[in-house]
C-alpha positions as CSV (number, residue, x, y, z in Angstrom):
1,X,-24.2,-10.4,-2.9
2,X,-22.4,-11.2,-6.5
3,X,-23.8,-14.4,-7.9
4,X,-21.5,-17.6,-8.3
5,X,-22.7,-17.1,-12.1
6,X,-22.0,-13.3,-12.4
7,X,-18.8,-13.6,-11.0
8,X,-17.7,-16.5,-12.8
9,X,-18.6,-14.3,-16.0
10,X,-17.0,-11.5,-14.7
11,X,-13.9,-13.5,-14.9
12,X,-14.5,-14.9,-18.1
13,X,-14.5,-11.1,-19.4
14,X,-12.1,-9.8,-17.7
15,X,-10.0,-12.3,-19.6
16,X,-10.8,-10.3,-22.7
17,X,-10.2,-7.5,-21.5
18,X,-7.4,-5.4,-22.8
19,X,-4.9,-4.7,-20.0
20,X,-2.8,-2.0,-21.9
21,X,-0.3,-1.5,-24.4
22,X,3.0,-1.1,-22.9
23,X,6.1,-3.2,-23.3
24,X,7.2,-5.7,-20.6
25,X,9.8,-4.9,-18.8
26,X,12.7,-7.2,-19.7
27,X,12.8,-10.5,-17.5
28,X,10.4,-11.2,-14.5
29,X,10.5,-9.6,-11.0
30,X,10.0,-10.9,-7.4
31,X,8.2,-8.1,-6.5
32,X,4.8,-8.1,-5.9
33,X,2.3,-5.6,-7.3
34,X,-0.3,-4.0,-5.3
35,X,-3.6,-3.5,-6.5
36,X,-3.6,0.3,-6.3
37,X,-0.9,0.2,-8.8
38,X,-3.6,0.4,-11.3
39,X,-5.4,3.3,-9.4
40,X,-6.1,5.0,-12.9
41,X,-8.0,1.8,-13.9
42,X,-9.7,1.9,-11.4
43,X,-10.9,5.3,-11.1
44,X,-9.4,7.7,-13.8
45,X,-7.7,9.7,-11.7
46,X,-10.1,10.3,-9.1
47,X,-8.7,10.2,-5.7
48,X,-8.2,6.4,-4.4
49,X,-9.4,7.1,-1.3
50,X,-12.9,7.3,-2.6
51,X,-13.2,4.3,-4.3
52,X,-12.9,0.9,-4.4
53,X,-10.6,-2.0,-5.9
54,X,-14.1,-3.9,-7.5
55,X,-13.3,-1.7,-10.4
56,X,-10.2,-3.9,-10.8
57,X,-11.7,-7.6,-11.3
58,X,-9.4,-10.4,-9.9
59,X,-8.8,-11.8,-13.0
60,X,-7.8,-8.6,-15.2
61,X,-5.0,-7.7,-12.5
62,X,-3.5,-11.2,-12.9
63,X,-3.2,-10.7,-16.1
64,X,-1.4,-7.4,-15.6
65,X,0.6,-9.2,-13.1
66,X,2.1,-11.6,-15.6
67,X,2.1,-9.0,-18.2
68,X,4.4,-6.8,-15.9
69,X,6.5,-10.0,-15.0
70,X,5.1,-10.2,-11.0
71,X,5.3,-12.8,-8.8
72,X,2.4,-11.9,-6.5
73,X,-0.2,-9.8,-6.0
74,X,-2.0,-8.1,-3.1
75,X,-5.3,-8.7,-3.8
76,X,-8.1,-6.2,-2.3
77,X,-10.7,-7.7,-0.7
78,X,-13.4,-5.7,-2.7
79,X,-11.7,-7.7,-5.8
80,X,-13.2,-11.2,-4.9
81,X,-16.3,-12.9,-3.7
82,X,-15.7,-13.0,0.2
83,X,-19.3,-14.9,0.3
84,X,-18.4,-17.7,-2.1
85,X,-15.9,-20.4,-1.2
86,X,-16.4,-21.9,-4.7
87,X,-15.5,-18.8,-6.8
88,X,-12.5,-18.1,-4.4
89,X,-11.3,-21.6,-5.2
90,X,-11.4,-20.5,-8.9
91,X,-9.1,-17.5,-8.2
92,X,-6.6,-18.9,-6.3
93,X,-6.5,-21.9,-8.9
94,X,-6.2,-19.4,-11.9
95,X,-3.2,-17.3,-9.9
96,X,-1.6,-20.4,-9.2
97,X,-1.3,-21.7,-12.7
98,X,0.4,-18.4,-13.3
99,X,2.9,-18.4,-10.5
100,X,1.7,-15.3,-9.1
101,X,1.5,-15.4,-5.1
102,X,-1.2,-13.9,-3.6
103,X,-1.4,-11.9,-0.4
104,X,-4.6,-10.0,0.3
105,X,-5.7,-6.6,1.9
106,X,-7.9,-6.7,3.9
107,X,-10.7,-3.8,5.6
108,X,-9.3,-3.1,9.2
109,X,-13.2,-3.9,10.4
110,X,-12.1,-8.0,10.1
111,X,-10.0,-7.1,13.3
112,X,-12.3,-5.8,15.5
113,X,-14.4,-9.2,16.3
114,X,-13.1,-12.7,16.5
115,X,-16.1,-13.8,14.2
116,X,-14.9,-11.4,11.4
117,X,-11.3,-12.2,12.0
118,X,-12.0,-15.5,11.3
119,X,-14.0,-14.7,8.4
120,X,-11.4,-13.0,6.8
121,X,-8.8,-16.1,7.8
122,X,-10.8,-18.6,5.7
123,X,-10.9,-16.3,2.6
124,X,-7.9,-15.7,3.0
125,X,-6.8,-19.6,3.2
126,X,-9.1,-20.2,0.4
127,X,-7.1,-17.7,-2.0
128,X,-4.1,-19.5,-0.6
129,X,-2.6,-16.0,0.6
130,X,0.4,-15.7,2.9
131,X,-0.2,-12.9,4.5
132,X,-2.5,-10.1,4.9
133,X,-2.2,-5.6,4.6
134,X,-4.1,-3.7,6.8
135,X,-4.7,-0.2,7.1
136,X,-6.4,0.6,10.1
137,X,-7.4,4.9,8.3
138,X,-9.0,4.5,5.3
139,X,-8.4,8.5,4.8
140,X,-5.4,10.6,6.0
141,X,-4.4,12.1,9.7
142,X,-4.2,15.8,8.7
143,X,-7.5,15.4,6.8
144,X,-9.7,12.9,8.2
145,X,-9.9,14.4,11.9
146,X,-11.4,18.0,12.9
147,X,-10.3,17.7,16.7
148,X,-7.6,16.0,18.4
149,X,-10.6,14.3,20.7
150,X,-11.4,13.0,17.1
151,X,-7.9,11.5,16.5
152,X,-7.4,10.1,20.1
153,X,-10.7,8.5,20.1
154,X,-9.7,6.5,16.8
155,X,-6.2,5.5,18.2
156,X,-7.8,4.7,21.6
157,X,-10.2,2.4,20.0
158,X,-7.3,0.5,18.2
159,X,-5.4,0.3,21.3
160,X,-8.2,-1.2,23.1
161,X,-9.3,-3.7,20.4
162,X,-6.0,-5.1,19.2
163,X,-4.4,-6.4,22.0
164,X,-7.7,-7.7,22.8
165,X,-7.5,-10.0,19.9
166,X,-4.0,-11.2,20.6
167,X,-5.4,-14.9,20.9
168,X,-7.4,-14.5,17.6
169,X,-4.2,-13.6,15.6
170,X,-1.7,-16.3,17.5
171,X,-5.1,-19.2,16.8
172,X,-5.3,-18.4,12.9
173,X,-1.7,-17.5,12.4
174,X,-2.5,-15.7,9.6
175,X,0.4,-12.9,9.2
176,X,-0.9,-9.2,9.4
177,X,1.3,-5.8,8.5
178,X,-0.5,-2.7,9.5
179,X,0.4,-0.3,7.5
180,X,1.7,3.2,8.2
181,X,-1.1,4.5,6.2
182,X,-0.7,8.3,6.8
183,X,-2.4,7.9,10.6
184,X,0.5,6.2,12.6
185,X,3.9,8.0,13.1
186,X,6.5,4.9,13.2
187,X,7.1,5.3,16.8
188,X,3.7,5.6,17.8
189,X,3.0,2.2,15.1
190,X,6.1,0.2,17.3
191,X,4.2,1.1,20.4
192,X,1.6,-0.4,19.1
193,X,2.5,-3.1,17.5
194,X,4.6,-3.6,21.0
195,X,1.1,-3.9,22.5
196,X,-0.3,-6.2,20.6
197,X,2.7,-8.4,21.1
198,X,1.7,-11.0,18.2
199,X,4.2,-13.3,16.3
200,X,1.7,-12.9,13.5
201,X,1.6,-9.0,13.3
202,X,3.7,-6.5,12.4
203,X,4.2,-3.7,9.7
204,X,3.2,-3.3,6.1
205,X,6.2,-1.1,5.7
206,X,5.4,1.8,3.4
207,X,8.5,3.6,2.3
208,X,7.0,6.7,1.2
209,X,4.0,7.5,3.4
210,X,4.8,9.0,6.5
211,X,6.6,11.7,4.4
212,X,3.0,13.1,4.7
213,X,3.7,13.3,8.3
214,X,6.9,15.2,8.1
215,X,8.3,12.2,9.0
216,X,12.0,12.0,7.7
217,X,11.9,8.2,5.4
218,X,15.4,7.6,7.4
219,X,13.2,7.2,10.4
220,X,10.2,5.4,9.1
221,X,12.4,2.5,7.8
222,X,14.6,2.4,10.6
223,X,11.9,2.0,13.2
224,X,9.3,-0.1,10.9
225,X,12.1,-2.9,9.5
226,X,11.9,-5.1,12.4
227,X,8.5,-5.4,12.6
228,X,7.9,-6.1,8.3
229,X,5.6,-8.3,7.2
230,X,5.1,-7.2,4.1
231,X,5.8,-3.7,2.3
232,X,4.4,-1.3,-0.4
233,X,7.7,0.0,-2.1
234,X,7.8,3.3,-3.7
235,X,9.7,6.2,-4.9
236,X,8.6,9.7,-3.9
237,X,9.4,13.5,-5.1
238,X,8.5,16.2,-3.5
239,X,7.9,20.3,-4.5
240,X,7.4,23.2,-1.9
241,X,4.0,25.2,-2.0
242,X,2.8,28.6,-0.4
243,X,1.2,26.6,2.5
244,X,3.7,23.3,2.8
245,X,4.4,20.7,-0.2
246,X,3.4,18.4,-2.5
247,X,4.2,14.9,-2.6
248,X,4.2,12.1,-5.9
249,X,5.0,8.4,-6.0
250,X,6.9,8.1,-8.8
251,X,8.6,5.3,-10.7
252,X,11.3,4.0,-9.1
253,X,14.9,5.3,-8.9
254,X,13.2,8.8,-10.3
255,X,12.4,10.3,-6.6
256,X,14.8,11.1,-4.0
257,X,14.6,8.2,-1.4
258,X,17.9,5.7,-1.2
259,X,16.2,2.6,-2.3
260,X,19.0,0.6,-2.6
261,X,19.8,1.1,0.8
262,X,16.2,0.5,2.0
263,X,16.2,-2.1,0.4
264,X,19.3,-3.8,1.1
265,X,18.4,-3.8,5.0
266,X,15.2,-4.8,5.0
267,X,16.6,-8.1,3.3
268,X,19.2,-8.4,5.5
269,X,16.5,-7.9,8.6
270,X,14.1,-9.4,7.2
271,X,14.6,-12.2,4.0
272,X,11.5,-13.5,3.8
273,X,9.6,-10.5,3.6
274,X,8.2,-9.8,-0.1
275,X,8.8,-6.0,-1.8
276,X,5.3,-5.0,-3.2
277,X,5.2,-2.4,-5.7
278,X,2.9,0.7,-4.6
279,X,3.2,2.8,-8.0
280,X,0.2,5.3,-7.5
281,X,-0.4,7.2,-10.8
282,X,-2.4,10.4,-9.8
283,X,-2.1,14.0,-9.3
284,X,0.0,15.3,-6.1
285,X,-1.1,14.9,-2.5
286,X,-1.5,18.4,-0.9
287,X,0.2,18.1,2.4
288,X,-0.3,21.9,4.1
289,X,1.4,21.8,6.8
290,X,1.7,25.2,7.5
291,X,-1.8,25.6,8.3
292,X,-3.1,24.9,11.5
293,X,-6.1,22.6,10.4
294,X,-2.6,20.3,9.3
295,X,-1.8,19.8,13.2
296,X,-5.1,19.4,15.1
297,X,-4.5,15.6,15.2
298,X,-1.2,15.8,16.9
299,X,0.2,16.4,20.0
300,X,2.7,19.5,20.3
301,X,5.7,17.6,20.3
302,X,5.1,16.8,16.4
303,X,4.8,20.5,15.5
304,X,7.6,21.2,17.6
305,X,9.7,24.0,15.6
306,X,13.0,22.0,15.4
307,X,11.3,19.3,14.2
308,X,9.7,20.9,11.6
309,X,13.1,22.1,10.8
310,X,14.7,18.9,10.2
311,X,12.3,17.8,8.0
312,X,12.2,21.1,6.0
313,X,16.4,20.6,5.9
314,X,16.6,16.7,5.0
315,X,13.7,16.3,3.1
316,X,12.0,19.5,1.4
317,X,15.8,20.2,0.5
318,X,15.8,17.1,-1.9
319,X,12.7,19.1,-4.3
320,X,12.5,17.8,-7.4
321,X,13.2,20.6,-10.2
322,X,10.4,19.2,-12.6
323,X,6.9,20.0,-12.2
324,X,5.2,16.6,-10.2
325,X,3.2,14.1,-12.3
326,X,-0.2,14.8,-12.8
327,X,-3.5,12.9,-14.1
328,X,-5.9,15.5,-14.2
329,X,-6.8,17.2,-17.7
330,X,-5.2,14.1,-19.2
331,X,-6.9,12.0,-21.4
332,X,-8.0,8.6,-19.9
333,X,-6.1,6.6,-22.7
334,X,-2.9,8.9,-21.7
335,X,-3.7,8.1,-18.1
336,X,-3.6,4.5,-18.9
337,X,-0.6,5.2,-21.2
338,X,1.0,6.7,-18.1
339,X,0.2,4.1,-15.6
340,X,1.7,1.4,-17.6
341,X,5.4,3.0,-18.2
342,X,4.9,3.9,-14.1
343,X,4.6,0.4,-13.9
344,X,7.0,-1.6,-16.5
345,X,9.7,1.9,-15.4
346,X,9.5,0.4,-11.9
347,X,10.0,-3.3,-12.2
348,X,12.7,-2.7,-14.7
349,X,14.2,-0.3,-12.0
350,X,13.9,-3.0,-9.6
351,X,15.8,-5.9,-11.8
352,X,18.2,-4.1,-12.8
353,X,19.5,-1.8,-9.8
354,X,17.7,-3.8,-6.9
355,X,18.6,-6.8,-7.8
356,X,14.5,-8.1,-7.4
357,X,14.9,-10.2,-10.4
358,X,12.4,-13.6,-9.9
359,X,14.7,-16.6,-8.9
């Protein structure tokens, strides 16, 4: 368990610590930024999905909050003291000062008990967050299951256990968005969320992620907008390969989905709901659809040939022309070079053509 002591010094260096050389982006934001928008910091390119946010200390990603102009963060669990009431209090004082809001994300494992959702209320009322992200996969549908016994035991398990905990999340009122983390296709998300039947949860509303699961973005943000909570905006692009495609976050207004229009209803559906950047600086995902390990977790009406065709026609058709970003065999300065102009590229995207500028 980390010290008061250790983590007090932790903060004290992370203070020092440089947080990059780019230039701010002109004016200040109300987007939030999510921790895994400094993925290279993190882990140098590694994948994200085997890693965690401790790398990022809570103090150095404020700092690259305010350097970036943010008004919040989404704070990883991983990146504080869960243990220690007193060095939480420190946190959410030192984000405070800074006008940066603070909502956290938090391991799906807090939802499976009413003694570790409760846990995971009080830290998150000691950071003073508003809200909570959850992803309920930590890994990727197509990848993470070898059967579809394998997939339906997970989802049956979250069927079981959520709606079970309805009183837990109406008592602590603590808002939760699941995220459709590359497990959930929307509708089968709504059904759930339908299930549960909460006030306090709903969707983390990714924009780009169920792309992955041939999912046409149209779709995703049409069915998932009612139910926001809160939201990891991104831009995607997208280039065919001999066994399916690959797929990049990349800054925004540089990929092919309509953001403005995104955008622009989910404020009118939702007002209060904050954008949080999600601005993943890696190599490609390798989505290969076109083998049949791809489809084990679903049921046949997902690989159903017209549907495969749809997506093929409104989405693959929209391939970028450039060769997608990439991180490996890049230096780690350049990789922290990168990150940054991912990052200020984004919010100055956002002020000037979303119209997120901080009020």
């Amino acid at each position: 368990m980390t010290s008061r002591r250790f983590f007090l010094q932790s903060l004290a260096l992370g203070a020092l610590a440089p947080v990059g050389t780019h230039a701010a982006p002109r004016g200040r934001t109300s987007m939030y930024l999510a921790f895994t928008s400094f993925a290279v910091r993190m882990l140098q390119g590694r994948d994200i999905m085997k890693t965690s946010a401790a790398a990022l200390n809570s103090q150095t990603f404020l700092e690259l909050c305010r350097s970036f102009g943010a008004s919040g963060a989404q704070i990883d669990f991983s990146q504080v003291p869960v243990e220690d009431s007193s060095a939480l209090a420190v946190i959410r004082s030192a984000y405070e000062r800074a006008g940066v809001e603070v909502e956290v994300s938090i391991p799906s494992r807090y939802l499976e008990t009413p003694e570790a959702f409760a846990e995971a209320a009080s830290v998150a009322a000691a950071l003073g967050a508003k809200r909570a992200r959850v992803a309920l996969l930590s890994g990727r549908r197509y990848e993470s299951f070898d059967s579809r016994a394998a997939w339906d035991a997970f989802a049956s398990k979250w069927r079981d256990t959520l709606p079970r905990m309805r009183a837990e999340f109406n008592r602590h009122k603590l808002p939760i968005g699941i995220e459709n983390h590359k497990d959930w296709l929307a509708p089968e998300l709504v059904t759930l969320l339908k299930s549960i039947d909460s006030p306090f949860v709903g969707a983390c509303v990714d924009f780009g992620n169920n792309i992955a699961l041939l999912e046409d973005p149209d779709e995703t943000m049409e069915l998932l907008t009612p139910y926001a909570v809160t939201t990891h905006l991104k831009d995607m692009a997208i280039r065919r390969t001999e066994l399916g495609f690959e797929l990049s976050e990349v800054p925004l207004g540089q990929g092919f989905l309509p953001l403005e229009r995104y955008v622009n209803a989910l404020g009118r559906t939702k007002p209060a709901v904050p954008f949080c950047l999600e601005m993943i600086t890696r190599d490609p995902l390798v989505v290969p659809y076109k083998s049949d390990k791809y489809w084990v977790g679903f049921d046949a009406s997902a690989r159903d040939a017209a549907r495969i065709r749809r997506f093929e026609d409104r989405v693959l058709s929209k391939q970028s022309q450039r060769p997608l970003p990439r991180t490996t065999g890049v230096t780690a300065d350049n990789q922290v070079a990168a990150e940054d102009e991912n990052v200020r590229a984004s919010v100055q995207y956002a002020i000037d053509v979303l119209k997120l500028g901080a009020h």
